[in-house]
VOFITOR-120586 format. One record per atom (N, C-alpha, C): residue number from 0; chain; z, x, y. Coordinates in steps of 0.001 Angstrom, whole numbers. Each point is the difference from the previous one (the first is absolute). Layout:
<atoms>
    i  ch        Z        X        Y
  NUM   A        Z        X        Y
...
</atoms>
This chain:
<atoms>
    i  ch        Z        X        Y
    0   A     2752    21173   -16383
    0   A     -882      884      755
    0   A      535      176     1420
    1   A     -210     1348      792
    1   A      836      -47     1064
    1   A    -1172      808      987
    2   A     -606     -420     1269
    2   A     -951      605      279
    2   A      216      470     1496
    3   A       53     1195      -60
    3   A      148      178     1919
    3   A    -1295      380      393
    4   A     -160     -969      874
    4   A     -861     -834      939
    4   A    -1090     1547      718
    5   A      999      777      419
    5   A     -692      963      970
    5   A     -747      968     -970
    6   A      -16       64    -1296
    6   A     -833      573     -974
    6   A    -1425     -772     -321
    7   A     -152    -1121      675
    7   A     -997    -1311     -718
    7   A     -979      231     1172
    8   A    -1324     -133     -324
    8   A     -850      401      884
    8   A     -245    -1438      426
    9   A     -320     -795     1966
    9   A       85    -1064       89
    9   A     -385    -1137     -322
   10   A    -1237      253    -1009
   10   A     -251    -1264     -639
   10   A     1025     -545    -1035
   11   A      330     1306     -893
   11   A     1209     -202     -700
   11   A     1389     -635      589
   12   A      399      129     1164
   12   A      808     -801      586
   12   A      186    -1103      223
   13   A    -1488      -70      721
   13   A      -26    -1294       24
   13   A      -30    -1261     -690
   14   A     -724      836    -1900
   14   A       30    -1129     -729
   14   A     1431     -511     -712
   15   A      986     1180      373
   15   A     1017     -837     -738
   15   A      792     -417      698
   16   A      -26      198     1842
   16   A      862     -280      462
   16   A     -646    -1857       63
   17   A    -1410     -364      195
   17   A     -894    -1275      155
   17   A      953     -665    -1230
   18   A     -533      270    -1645
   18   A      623     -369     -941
   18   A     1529     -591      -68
   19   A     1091      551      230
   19   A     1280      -46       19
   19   A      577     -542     1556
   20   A     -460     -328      639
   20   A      254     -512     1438
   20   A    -1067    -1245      211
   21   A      742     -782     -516
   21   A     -658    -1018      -43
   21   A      551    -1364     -749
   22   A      -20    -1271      771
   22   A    -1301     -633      -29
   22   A     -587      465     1956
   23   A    -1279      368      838
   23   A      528      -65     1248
   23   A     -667     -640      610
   24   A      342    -1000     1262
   24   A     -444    -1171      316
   24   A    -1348      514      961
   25   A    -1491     -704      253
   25   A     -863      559      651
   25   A     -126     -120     1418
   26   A     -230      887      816
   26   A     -573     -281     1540
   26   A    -1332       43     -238
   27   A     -680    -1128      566
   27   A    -1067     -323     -117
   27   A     -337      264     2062
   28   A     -283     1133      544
   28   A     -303      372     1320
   28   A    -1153     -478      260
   29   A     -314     -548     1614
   29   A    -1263     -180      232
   29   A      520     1006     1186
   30   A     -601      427      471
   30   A     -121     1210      977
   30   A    -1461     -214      877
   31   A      239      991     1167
   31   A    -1063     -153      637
   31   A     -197     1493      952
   32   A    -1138      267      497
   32   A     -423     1332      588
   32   A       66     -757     1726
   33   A      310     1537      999
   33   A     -623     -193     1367
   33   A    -1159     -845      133
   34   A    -1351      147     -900
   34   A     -903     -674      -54
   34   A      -63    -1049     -265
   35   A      627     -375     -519
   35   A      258    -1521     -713
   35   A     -977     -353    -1288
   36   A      -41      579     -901
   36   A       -3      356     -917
   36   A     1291     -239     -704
   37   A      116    -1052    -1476
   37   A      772     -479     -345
   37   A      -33      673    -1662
   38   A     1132      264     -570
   38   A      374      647    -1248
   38   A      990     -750     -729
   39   A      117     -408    -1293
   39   A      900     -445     -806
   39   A       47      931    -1515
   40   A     1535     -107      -32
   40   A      371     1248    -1319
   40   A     1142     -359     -290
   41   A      419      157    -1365
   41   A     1410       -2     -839
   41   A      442      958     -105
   42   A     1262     -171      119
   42   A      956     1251      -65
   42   A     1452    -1043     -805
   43   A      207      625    -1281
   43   A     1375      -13     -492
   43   A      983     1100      180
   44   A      189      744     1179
   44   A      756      740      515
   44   A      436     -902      955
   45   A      867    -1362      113
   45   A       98     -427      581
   45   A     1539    -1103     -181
   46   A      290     -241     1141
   46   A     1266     -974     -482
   46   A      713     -647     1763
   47   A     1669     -982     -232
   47   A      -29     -257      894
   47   A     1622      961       70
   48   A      124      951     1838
   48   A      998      305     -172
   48   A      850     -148     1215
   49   A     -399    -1326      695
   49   A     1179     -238      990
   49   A     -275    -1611      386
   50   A     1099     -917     -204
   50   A     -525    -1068      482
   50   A      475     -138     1609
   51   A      584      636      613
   51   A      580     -398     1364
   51   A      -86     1440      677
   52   A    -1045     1186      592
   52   A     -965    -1097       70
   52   A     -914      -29    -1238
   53   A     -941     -639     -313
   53   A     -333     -438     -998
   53   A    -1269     1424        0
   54   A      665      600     -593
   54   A    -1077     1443     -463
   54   A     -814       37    -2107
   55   A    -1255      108      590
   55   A     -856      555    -1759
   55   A     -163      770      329
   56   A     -185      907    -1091
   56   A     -952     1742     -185
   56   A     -626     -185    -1037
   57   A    -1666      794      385
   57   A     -519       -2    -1138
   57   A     -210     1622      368
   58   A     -985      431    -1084
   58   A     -281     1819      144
   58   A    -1289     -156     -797
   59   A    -1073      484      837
   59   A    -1333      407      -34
   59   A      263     1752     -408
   60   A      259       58    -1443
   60   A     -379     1367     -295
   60   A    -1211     1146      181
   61   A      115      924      256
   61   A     -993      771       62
   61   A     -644      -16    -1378
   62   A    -1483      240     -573
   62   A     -902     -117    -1418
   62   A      742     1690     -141
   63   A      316     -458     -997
   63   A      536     1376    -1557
   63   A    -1140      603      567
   64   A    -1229     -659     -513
   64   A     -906     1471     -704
   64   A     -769      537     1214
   65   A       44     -733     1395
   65   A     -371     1162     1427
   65   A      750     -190      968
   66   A     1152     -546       68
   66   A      744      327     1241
   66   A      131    -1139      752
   67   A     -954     -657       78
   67   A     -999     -914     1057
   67   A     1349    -1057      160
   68   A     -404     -720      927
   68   A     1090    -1037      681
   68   A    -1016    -1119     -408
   69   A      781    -1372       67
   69   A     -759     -959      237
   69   A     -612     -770      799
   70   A     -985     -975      303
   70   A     -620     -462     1344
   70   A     1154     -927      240
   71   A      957     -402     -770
   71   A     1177    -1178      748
   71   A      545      695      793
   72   A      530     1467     -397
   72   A      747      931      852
   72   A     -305      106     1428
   73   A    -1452      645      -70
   73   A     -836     -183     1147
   73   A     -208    -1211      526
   74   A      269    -1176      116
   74   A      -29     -950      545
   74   A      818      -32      609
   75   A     1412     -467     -319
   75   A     1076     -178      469
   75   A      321     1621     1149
   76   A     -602      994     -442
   76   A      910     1076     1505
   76   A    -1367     -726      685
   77   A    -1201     -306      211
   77   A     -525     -443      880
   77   A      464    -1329      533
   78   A      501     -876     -465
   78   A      522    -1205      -16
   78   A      624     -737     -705
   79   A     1648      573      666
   79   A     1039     -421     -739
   79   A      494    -1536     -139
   80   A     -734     -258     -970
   80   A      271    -1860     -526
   80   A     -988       78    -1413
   81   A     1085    -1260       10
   81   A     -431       68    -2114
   81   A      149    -1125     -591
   82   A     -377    -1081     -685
   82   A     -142     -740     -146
   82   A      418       19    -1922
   83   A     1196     -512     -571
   83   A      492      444     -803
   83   A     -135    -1626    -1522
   84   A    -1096      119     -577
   84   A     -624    -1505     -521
   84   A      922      335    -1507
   85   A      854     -343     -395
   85   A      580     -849    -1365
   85   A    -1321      429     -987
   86   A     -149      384    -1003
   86   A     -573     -377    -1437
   86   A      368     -548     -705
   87   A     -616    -1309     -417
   87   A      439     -686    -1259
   87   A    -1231     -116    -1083
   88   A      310     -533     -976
   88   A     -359      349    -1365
   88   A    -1412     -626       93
   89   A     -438    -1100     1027
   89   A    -1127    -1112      389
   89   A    -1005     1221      578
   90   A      270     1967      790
   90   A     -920      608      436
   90   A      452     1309     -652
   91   A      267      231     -766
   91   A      151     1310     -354
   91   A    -1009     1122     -238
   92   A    -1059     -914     -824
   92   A    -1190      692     -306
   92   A     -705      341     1006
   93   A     -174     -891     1221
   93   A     -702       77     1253
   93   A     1035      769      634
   94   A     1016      303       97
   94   A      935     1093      422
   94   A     -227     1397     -737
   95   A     -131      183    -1511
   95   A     -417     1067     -214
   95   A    -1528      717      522
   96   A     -831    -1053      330
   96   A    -1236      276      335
   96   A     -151      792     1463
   97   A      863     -660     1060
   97   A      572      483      712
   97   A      117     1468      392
   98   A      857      583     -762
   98   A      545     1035     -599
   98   A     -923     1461      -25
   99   A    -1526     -425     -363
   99   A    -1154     1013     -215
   99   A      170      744     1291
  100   A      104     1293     -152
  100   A     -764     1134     1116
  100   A    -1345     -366      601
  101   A     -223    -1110      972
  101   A    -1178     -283      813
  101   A      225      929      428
  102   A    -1345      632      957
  102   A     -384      297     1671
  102   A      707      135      823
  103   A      520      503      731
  103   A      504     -464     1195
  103   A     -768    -1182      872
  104   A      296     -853      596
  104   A     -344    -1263      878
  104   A     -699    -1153    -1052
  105   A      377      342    -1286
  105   A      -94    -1421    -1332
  105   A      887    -1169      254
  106   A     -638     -994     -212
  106   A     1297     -729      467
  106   A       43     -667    -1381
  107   A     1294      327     -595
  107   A      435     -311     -955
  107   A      454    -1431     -429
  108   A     -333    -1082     1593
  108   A      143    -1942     -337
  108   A    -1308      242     -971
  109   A    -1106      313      785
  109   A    -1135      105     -323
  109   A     -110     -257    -1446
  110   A      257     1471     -447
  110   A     -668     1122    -1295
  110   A      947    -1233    -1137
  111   A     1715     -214      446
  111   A      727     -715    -1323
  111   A     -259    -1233       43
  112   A     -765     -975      915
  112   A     -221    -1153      572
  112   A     1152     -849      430
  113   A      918      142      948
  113   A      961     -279      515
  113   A     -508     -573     1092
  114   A      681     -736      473
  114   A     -230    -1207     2127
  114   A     1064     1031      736
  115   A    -1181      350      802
  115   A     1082      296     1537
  115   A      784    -1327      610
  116   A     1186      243      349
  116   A      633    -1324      871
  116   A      631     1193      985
  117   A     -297     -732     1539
  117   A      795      561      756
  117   A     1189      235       64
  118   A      651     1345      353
  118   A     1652     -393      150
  118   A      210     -353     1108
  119   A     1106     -340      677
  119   A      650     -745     1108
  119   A      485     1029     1312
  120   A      947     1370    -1189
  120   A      156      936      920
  120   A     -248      912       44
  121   A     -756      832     -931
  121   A     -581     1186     -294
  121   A    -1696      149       91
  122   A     -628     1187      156
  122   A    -1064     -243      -39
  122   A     -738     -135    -1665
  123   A      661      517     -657
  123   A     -784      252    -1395
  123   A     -262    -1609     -616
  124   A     -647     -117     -908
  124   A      226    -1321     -576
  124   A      585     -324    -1180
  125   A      155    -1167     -174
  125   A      956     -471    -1259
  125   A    -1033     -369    -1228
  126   A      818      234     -869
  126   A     -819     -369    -1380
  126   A       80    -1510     -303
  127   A    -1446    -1205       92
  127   A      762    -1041       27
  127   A      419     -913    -1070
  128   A     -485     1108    -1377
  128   A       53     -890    -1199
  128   A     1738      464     -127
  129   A      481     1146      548
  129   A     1617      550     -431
  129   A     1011    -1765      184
  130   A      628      216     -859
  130   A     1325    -1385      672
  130   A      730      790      929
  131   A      -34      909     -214
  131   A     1606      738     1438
  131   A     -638      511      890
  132   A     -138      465     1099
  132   A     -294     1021      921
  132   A      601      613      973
  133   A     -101     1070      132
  133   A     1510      597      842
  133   A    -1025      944     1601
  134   A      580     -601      888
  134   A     -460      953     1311
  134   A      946      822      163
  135   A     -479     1239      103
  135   A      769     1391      594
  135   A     -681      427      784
  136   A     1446      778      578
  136   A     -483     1173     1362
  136   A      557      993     -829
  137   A    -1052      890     -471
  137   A      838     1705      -65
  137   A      341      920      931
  138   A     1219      340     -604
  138   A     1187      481      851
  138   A        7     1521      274
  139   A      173      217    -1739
  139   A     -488     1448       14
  139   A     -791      361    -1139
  140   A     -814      871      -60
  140   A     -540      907    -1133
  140   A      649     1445     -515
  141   A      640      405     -514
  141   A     1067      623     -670
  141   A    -1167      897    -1326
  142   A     -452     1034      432
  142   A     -772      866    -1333
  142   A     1254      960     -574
  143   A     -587     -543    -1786
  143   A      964      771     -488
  143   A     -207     1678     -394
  144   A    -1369      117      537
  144   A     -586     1574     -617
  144   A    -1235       26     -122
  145   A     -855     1046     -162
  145   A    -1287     -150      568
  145   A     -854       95    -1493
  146   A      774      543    -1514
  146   A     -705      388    -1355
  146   A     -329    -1613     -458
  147   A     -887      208    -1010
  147   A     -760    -1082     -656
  147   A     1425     -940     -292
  148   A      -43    -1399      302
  148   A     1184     -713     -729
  148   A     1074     -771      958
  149   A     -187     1062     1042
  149   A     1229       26     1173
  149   A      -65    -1582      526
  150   A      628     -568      149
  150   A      581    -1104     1009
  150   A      160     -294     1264
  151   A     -758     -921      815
  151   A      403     -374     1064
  151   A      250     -848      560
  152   A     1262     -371      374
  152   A      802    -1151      206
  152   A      -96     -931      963
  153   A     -677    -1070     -379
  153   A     -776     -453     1065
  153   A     1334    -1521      425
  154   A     1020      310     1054
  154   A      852     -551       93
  154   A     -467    -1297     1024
  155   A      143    -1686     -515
  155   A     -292    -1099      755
  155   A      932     -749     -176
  156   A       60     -668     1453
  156   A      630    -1347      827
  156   A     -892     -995     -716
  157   A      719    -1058     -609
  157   A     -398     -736     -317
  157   A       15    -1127     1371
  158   A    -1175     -999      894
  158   A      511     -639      693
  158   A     -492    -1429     -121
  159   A     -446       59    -1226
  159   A     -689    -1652      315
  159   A     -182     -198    -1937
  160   A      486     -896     -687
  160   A     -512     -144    -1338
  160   A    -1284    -1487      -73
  161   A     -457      -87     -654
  161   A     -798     -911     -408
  161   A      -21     -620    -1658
  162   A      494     -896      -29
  162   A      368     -908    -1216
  162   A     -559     -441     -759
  163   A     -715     -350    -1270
  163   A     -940    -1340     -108
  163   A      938    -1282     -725
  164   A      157     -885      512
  164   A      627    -1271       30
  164   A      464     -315    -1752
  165   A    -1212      561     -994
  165   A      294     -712     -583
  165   A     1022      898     -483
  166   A      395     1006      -11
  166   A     1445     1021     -613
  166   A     1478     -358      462
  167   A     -431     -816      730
  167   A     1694     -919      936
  167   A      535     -725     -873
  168   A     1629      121     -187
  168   A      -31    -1210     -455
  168   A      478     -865     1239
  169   A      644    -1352     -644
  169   A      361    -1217      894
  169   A      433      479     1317
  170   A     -294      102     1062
  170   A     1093      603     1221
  170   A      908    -1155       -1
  171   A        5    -1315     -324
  171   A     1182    -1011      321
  171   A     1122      587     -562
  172   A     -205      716    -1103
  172   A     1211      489     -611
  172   A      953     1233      196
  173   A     -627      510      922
  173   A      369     1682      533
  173   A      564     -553     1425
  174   A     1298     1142      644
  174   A      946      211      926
  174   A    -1190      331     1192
  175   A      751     -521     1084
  175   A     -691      160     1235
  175   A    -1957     -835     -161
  176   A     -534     -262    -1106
  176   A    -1006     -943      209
  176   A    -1148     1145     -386
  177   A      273     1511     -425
  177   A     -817     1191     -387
  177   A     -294     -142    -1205
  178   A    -1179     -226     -734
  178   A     -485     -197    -1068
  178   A      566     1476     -694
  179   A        6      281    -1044
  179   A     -103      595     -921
  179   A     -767       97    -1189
  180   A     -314      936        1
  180   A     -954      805    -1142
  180   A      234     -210    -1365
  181   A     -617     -993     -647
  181   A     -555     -136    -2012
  181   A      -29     1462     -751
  182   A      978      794       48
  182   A     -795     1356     -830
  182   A     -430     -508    -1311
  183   A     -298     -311     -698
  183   A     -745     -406    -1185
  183   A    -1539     -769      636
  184   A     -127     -218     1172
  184   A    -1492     -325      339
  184   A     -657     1180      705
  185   A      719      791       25
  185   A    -1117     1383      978
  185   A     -631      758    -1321
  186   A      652      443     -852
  186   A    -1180      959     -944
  186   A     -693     1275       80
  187   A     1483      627     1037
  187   A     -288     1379      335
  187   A     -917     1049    -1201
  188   A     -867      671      531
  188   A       53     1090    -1240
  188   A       71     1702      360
  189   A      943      299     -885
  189   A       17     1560      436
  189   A     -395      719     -757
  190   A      194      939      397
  190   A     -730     1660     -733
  190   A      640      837     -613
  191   A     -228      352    -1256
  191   A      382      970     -859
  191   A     -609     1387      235
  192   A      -49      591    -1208
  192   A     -734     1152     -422
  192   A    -1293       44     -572
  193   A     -942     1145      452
  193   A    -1425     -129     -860
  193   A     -384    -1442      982
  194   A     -835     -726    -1301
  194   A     -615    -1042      643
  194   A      711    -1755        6
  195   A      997      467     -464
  195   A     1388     -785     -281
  195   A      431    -1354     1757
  196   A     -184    -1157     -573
  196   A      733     -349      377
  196   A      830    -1596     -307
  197   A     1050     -895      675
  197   A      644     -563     -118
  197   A      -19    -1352      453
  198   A      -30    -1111     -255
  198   A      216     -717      877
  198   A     1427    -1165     -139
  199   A      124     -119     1268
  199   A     1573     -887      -82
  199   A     -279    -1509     -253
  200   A      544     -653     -760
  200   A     -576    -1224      142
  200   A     1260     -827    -1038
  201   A      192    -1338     -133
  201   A     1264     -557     -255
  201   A       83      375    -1428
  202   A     -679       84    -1069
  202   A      211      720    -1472
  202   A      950     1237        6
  203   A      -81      573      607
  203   A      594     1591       30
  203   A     1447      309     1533
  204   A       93    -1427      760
  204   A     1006      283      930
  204   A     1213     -381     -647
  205   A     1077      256      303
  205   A     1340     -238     -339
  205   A     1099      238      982
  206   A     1396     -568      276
  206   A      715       67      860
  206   A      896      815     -303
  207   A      873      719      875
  207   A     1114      970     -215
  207   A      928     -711     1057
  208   A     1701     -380     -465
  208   A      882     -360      650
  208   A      292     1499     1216
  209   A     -405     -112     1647
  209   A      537      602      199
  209   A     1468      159      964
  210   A      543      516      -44
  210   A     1302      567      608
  210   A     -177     -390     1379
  211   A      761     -809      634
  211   A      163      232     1760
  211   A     1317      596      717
  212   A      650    -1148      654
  212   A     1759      609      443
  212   A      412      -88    -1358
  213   A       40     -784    -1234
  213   A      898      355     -963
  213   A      -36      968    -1186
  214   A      746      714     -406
  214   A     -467     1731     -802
  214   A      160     -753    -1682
  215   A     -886      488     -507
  215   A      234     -310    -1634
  215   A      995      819     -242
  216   A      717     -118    -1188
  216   A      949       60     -923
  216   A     -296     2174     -223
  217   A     -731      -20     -679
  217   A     -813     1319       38
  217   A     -155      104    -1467
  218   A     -860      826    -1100
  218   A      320      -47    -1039
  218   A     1044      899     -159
  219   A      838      574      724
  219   A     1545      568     -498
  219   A      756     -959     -349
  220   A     -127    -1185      178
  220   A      871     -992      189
  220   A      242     -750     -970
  221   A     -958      347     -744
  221   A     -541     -951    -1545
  221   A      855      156     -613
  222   A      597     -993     -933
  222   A     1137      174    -1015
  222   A     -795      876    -1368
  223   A      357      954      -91
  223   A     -115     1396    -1189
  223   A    -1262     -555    -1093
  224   A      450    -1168     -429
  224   A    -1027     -501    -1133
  224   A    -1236     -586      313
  225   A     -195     -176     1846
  225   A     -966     -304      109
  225   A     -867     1249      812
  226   A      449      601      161
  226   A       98     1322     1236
  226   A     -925      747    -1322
  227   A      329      389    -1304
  227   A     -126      749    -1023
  227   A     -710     -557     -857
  228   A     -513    -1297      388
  228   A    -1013     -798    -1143
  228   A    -1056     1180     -282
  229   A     -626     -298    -1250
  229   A    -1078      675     -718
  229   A     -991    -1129      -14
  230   A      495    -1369      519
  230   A    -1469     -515       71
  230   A     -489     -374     1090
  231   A      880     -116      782
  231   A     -335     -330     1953
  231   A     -549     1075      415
  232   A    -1079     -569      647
  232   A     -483     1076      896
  232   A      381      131     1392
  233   A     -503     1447      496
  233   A      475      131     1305
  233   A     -669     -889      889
  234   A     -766     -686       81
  234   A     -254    -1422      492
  234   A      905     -704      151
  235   A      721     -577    -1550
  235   A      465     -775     -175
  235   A      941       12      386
  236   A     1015     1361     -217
  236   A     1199       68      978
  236   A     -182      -43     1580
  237   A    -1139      266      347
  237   A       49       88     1983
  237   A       13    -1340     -159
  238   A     -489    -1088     -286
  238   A      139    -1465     -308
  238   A     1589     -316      339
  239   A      687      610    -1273
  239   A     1350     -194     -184
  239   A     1163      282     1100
  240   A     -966      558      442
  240   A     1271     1116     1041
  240   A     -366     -416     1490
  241   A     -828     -599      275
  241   A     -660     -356     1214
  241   A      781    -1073      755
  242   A      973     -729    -1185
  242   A      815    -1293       70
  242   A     1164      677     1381
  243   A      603     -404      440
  243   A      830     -331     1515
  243   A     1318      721     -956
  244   A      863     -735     -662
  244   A      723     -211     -262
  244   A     -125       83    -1899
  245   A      855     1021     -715
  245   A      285     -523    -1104
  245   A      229    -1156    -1002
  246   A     -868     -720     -399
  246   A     -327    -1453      -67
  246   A     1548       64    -1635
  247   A      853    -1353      194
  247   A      336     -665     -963
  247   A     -599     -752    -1094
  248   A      554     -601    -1177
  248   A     -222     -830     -785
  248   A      400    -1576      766
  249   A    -1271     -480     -122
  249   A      312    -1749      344
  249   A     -292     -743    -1340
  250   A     1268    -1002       84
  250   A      277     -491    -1284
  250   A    -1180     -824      226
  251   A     -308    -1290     1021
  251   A    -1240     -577      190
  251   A    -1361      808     -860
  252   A       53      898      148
  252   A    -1307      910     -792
  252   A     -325     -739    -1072
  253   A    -1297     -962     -191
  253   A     -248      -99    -1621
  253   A    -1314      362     -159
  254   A     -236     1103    -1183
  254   A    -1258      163     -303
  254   A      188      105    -1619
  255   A    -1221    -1258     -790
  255   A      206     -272    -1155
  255   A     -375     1127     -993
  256   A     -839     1143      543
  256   A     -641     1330     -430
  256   A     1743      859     -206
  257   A      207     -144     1373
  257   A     1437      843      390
  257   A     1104     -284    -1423
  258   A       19    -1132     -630
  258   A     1038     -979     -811
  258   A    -1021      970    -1308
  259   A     -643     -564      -42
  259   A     -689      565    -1447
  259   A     -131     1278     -305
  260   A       39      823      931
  260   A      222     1640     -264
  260   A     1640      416     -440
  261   A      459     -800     1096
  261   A     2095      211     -478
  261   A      184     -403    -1426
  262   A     -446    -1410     -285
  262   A       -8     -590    -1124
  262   A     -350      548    -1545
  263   A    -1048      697      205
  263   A    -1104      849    -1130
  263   A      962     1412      314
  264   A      373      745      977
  264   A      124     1302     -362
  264   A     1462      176      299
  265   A      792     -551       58
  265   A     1483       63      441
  265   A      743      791     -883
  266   A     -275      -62    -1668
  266   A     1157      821     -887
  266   A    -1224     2178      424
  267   A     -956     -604      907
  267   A     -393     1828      233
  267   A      -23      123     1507
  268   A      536       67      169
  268   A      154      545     1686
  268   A    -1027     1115      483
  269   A        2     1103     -921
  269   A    -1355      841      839
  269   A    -1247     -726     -246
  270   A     -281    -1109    -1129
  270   A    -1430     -551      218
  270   A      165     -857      730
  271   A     1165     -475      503
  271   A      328    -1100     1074
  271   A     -616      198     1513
  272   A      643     1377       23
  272   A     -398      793     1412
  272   A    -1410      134      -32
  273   A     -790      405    -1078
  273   A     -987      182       25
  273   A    -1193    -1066      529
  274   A      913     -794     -424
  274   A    -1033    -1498      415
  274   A      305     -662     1128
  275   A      876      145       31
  275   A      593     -218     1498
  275   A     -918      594     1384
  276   A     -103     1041     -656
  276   A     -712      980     1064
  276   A    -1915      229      -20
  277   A       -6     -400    -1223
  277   A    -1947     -518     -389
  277   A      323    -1136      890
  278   A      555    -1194     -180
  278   A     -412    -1518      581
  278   A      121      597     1850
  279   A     1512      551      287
  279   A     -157      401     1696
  279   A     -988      458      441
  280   A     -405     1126     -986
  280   A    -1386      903      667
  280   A    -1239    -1139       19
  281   A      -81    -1433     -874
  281   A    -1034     -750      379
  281   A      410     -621      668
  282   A     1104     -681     1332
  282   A      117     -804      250
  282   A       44      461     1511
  283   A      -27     1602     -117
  283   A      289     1069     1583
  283   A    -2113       82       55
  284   A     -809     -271     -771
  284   A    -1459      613     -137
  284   A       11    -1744     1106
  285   A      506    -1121     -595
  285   A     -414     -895      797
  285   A      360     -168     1463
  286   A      807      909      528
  286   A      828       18     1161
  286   A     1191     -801     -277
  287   A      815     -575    -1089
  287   A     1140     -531      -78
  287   A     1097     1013        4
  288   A      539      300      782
  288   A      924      902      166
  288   A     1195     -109     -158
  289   A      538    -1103      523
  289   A     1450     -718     -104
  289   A      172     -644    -1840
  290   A    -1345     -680      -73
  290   A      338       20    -1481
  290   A       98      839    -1089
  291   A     -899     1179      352
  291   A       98     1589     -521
  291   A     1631       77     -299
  292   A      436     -389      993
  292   A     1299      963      349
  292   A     1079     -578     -748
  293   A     -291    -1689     -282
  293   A      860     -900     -346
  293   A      319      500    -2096
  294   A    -1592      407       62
  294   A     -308      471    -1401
  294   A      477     1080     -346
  295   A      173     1015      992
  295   A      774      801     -611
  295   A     1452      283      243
  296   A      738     -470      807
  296   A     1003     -372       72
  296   A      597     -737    -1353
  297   A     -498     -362     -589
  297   A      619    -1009     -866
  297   A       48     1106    -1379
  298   A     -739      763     -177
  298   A      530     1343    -1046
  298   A     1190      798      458
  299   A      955     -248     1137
  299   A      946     1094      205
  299   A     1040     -469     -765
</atoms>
């Protein structure tokens, strides 16, 4: 299916661009008026895009079906600071609750039952059940257009974070004495499509080797029979190819699986390869890579 966008009337846009762009992480805004009058709202139009200086954007769309802006919007050009609270999977529901089209001057701690906690440098307040909390100064507001849908880029300085202790791990063990962050204890949750959403949590995380000063191999690099497998996937080769250096056969290598496949399929060489390349593809799913490699090396 192939759909151009400027034919789709904007609800239609929006639902497939929401759908297919995604998972996206939430700004949970507390905002505040001249009056002082305090507002909290989610926005998954949101992300981080500068750490030095350390810049987020989120975008308070204009409502599809009248035009209308939101009261976060209006907060922030009255008083630019924003108070940027983490969602995790422990408030979501009280985050969607959040969410409802109150009144103007509702205060949405109130209505989702959330604790005001003061912030330190901003005037708005912090959410105090959130584990993260982020103080901003907004910088700029950036409108992307004035029709139902439109975007406005609500650009913040991040200048102060707030932690909760228990997401640290050991600081004895981290450089310079700076704790570092458990990602398997925060439990982000993001937003899909419709009423769709996600949450991150250690069942569903997984690691990817990535690349720094040294360049992987590339999959051009792959020797033909593995480059052209019919059973590796393109996973499995970025796995393969990610390696520094074109890896050798080490005679040290013993794997008793490795012996029993040579052993059983040696007078057939293509069912040789074949198995060769079933056992790598399970041994690349565990992150063994070097032994992947050892395994298939040994069919050339």
């Amino acid at each position: 299916m192939i759909i151009d966008l400027e034919k789709l009337k904007p609800a239609e846009k929006q639902y497939y661009l929401q759908h297919v762009i995604a998972p996206r992480p939430i700004c949970f805004a507390s905002t505040i008026d001249k009056a002082g009058k305090v507002n909290l709202s989610p926005f998954s139009f949101f992300n981080l895009f500068s750490s030095n200086p350390p810049i987020v954007v989120f975008s308070p769309a204009r409502r599809v079906r009248d035009k209308t802006s939101k009261h976060t919007l209006e907060n922030v050009l009255e008083v630019p600071e924003v108070v940027i609270n983490i969602v995790t999977y422990d408030m979501v529901q009280q985050m969607s609750l959040a969410s409802c089209e109150f009144p103007k001057g509702t205060n949405e701690f109130v209505k989702a039952g959330f604790t005001e906690e003061p912030a330190t440098l901003v005037k708005p307040p912090m959410v105090k059940e959130s584990k993260v909390k982020m103080e901003c100064r907004v910088t700029e507001v950036k409108p992307l257009g004035k029709e139902g849908g439109a975007g406005n880029l609500v650009i913040c300085e991040v200048l102060r974070m707030h932690i909760a202790e228990e997401l640290l791990d050991d600081p004895s063990a981290t450089a310079q004495g700076l704790p570092k962050l458990d990602q398997r204890r925060i439990n982000h949750v993001a937003r899909l499509g419709g009423d769709w959403y996600c949450v991150v949590n250690e069942a569903n995380l997984f690691q990817v080797a990535k690349p720094n000063t040294q360049l992987g191999i590339g999959v051009d690099a792959l020797p033909v029979h593995i480059r052209n497998s019919t059973i590796l996937s393109g996973n499995d080769l970025g796995q393969l190819a990610n390696v520094h250096d074109l890896p050798v056969i080490e005679p040290s290598f013993d794997d008793p699986h490795l012996k029993q496949i040579i052993q059983y399929y040696s007078i057939n060489p293509d069912e040789m390869e074949k198995e060769l390349q079933l056992y790598a593809q399970k041994l690349l799913a565990n992150g063994q890579v070097q032994e992947a490699w050892q395994v298939l090396l040994a069919g050339v």
